[in-house]
N, C-alpha and C positions, 0 to 999 in steps of 0.2 A: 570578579567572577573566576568560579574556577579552570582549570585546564583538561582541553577532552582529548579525546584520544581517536574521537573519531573525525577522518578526515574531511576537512571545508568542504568540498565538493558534494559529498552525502551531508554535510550540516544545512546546505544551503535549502535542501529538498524536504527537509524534517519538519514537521509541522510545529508551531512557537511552541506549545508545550512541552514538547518533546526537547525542545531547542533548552528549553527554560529546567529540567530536571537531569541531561545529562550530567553538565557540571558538579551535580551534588552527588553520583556515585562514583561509589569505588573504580577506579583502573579495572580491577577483574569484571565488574557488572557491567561496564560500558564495552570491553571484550565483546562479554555474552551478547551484548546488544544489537553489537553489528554482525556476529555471527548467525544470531538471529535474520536480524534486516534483509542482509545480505543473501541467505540462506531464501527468502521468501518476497523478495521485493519481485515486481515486473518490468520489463522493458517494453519502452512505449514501441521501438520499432518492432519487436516479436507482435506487440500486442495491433499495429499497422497492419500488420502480414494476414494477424487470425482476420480482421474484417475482411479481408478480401477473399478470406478462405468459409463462405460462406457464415458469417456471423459465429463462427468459431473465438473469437476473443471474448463474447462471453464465458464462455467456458475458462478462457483462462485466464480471466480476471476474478475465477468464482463465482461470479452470476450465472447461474444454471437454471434457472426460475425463467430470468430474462431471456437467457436462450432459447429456452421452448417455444415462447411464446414469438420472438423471433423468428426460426426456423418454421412454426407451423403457419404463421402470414405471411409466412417469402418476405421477410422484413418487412410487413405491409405494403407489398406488389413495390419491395423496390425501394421506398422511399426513406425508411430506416434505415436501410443500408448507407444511402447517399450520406444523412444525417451522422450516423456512427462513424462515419472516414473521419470527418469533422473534430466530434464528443469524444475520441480514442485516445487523445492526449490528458483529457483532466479525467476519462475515467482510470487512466491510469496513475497519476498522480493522486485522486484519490484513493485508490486501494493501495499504493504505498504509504500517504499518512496513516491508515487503517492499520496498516501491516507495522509502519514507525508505533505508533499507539500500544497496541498490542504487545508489542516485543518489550516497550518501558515497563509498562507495567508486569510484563512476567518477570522482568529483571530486581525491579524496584522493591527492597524489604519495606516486609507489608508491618505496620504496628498495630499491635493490636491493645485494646484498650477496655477496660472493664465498662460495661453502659449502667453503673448503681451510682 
């Protein structure tokens, strides 16, 4: 396998595919990659804070849809709320594999291939 450049600690948090295509680029595209990453990843304790700031970590997880609907039932009298203290760590873990995904493939030269 080959050698990345991005550091264990963020490899550890990348999701397998991600994990599995680093190695095959270039030094400069795995660069861009964490520049990326890094540039757009969340932190679960910010993303701790917005729950308690009245269901504001939708919002910065990018769930906006979810937010509304959130905010206009008072988290359903409450109880959503309780639930999201909870769900705040793997919603956040998933929207960094989201954001890990995303970034590969805008990095990743695309090949293109005649279909005849």
């Amino acid at each position: 396998m080959a050698e990345t450049i991005v550091p264990e600690a963020i490899m550890k948090k990348l999701p397998r595919t991600v994990k599995a295509e680093l190695p095959t680029l270039a030094p400069e595209a795995q660069k861009k990659f964490l520049e990326i990453y890094n540039k757009k990843k969340k932190s679960y304790p910010v993303a701790l804070l917005m729950v308690l700031l009245y269901g504001m970590h939708y919002v910065y997880l990018e769930e906006s849809s979810s937010g509304i609907w959130f905010w206009f039932t008072g988290g359903v009298f409450g109880i959503l709320w309780i639930v999201d203290f909870f769900r705040v760590k793997g919603m956040t873990k998933d929207f960094n594999s989201y954001v890990a995904l995303k970034a590969i493939a805008e990095v990743r030269p695309v090949e293109l291939k005649p279909h005849f």
